[in-house]
KEKE-3310 file (N, C-alpha, C; in steps of 0.2 Angstrom, whole numbers, plus 5000, padded with zeros to 4 digits):
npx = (4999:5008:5013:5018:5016:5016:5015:5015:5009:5009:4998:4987:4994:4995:4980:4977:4987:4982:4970:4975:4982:4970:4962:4972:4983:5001:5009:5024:5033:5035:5032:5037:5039:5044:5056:5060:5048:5051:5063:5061:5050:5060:5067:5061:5052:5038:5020:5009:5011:5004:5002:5006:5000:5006:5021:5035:5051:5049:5037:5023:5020:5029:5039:5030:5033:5046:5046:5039:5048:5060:5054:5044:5034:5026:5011:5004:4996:4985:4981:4977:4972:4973:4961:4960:4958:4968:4981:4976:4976:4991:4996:4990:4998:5012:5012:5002:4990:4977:4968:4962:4952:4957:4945:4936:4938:4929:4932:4946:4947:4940:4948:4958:4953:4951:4963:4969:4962:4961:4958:4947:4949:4947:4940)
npy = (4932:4946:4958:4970:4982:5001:5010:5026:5021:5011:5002:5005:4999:4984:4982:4981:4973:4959:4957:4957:4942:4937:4937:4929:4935:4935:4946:4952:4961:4980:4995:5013:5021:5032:5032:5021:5012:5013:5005:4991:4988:4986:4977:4967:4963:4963:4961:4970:4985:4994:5011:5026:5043:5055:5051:5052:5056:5054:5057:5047:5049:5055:5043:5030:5035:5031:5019:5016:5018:5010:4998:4994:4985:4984:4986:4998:5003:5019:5024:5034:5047:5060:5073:5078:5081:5082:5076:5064:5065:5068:5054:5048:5053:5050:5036:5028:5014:5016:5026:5025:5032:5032:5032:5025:5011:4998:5000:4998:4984:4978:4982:4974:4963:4958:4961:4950:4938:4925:4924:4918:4904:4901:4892)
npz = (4987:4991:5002:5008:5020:5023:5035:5049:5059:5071:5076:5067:5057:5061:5060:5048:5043:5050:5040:5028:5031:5035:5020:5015:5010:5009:5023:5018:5024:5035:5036:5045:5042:5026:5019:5023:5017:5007:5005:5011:4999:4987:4992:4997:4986:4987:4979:4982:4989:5002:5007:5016:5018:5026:5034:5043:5038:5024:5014:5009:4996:4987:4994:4985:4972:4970:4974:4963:4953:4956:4955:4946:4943:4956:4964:4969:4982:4989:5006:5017:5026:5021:5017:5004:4990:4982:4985:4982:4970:4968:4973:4964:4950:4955:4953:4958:4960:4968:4978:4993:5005:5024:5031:5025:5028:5022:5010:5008:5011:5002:4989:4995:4995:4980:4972:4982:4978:4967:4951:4940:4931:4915:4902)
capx = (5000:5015:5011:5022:5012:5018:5012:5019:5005:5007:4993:4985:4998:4991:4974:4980:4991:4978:4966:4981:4983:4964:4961:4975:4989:5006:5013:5032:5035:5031:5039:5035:5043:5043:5062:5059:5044:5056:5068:5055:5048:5063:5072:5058:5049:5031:5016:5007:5012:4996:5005:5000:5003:5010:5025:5042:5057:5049:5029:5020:5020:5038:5040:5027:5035:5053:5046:5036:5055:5065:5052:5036:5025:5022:5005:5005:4990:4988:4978:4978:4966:4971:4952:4961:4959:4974:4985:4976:4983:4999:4998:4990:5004:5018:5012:4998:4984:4971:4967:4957:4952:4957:4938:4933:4940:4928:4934:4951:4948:4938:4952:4964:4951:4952:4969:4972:4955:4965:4956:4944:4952:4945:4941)
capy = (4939:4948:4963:4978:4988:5007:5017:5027:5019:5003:4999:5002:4993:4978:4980:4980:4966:4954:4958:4957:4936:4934:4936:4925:4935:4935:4953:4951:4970:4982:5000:5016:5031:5033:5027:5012:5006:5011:4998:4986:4985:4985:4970:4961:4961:4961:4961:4973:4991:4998:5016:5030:5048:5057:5049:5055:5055:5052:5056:5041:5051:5054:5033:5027:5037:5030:5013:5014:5020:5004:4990:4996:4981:4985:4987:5003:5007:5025:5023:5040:5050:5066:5074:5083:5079:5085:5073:5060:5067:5066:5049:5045:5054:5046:5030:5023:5012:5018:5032:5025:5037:5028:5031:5019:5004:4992:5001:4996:4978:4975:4982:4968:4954:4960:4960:4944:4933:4922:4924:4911:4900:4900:4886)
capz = (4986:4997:5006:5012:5026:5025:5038:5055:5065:5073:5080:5059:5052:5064:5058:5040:5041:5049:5036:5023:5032:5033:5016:5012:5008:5018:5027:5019:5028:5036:5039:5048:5038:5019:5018:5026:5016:4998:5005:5010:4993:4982:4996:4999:4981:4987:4974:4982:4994:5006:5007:5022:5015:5030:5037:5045:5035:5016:5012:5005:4989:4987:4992:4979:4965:4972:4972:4956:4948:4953:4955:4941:4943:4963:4964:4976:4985:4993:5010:5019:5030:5019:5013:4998:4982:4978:4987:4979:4963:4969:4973:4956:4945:4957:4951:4962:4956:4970:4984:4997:5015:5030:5036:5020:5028:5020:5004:5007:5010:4994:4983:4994:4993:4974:4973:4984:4975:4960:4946:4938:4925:4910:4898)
cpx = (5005:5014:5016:5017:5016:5016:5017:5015:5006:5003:4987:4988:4995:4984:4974:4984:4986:4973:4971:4980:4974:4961:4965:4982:4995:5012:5021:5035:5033:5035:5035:5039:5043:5051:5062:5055:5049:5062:5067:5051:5053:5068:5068:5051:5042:5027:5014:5009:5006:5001:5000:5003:5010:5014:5032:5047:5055:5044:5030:5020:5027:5041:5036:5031:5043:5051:5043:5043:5059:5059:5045:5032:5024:5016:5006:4996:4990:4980:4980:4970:4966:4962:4953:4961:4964:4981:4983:4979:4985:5001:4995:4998:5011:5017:5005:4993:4979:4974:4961:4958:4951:4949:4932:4936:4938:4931:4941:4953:4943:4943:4958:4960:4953:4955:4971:4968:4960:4959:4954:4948:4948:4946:4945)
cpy = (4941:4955:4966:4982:4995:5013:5019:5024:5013:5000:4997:4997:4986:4976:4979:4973:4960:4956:4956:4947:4935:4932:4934:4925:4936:4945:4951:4957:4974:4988:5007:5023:5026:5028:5020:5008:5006:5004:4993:4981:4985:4980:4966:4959:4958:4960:4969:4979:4996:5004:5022:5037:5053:5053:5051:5052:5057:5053:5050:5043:5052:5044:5031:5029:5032:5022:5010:5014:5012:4997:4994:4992:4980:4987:4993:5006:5012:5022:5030:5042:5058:5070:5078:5081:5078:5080:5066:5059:5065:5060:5044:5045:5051:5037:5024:5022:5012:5022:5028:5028:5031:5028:5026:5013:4999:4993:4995:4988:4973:4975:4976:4962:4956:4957:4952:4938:4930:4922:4917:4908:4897:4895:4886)
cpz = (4992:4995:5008:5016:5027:5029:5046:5061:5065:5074:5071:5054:5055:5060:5052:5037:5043:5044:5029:5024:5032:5027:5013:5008:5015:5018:5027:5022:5031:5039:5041:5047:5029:5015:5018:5020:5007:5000:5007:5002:4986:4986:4993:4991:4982:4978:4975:4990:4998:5008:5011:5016:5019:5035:5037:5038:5025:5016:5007:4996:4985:4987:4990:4973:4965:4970:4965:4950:4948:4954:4951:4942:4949:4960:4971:4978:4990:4998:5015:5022:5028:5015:5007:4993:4979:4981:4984:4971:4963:4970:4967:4952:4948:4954:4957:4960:4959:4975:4987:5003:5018:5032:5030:5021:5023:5013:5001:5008:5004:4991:4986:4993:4985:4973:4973:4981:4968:4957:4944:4932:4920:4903:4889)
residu = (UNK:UNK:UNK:UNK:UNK:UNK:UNK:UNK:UNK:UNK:UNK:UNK:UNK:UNK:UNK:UNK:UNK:UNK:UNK:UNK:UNK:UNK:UNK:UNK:UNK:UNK:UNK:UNK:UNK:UNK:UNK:UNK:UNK:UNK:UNK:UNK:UNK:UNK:UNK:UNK:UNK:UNK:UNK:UNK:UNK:UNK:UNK:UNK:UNK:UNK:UNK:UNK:UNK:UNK:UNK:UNK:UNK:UNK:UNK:UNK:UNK:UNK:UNK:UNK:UNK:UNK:UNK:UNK:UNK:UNK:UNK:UNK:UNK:UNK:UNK:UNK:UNK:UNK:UNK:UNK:UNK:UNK:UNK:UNK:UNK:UNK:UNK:UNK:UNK:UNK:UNK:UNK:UNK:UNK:UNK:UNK:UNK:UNK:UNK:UNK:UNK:UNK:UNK:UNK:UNK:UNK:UNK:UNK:UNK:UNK:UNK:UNK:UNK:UNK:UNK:UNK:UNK:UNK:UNK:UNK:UNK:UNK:UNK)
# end
């Protein structure tokens, strides 16, 4: 599974990414404004995009809807520390397939074990 990291925080983007490589997926990107992470995941053709809301130049809701237009099978996950419902909305309707609060970490590394766990093969 290939990973995009879109946040302005370095130091979360770190603890994002090693959990992205412990359970066994690889961190092809990693960008720090809204811009950035749209031309991360329409270069580098991840699977999956972990998306912050608030970030210089572009919000996380504005680059998910951007990324959902030219690449549609990103999996976009919104990971934010907004408490408003309403911004979860906005990163439903732009195209994202979950809202997890940054203070629900263990939330967000179930939906990447999820995510990164291949599927049982069926007989």
């Amino acid at each position: 599974m290939r990973v995009v990291i879109a946040d302005d925080s370095e130091p979360l983007r770190r603890v994002v990414a090693e959990t992205v490589i412990t359970l066994g997926g690889e961190v092809v990107g990693e960008a720090g404004d809204g811009y950035a992470a749209v031309i991360a995941a329409v270069a580098l053709e991840p699977d999956v995009v972990i998306m912050d809301w608030q970030m210089p130049d572009l919000d996380g809701v504005a680059a998910t809807a951007a990324i959902r237009q030219r690449r549609p099978t990103v999996d976009v996950i919104a990971y934010s520390a907004a408490e408003d419902h309403a911004v979860a909305e906005r990163f439903r309707r732009a195209g994202a397939s979950a809202y997890i609060d940054k203070a629900d970490t263990p939330r967000l590394f179930a939906e990447l074990k999820r995510r990164l766990t291949p599927a049982p093969i069926s007989a």
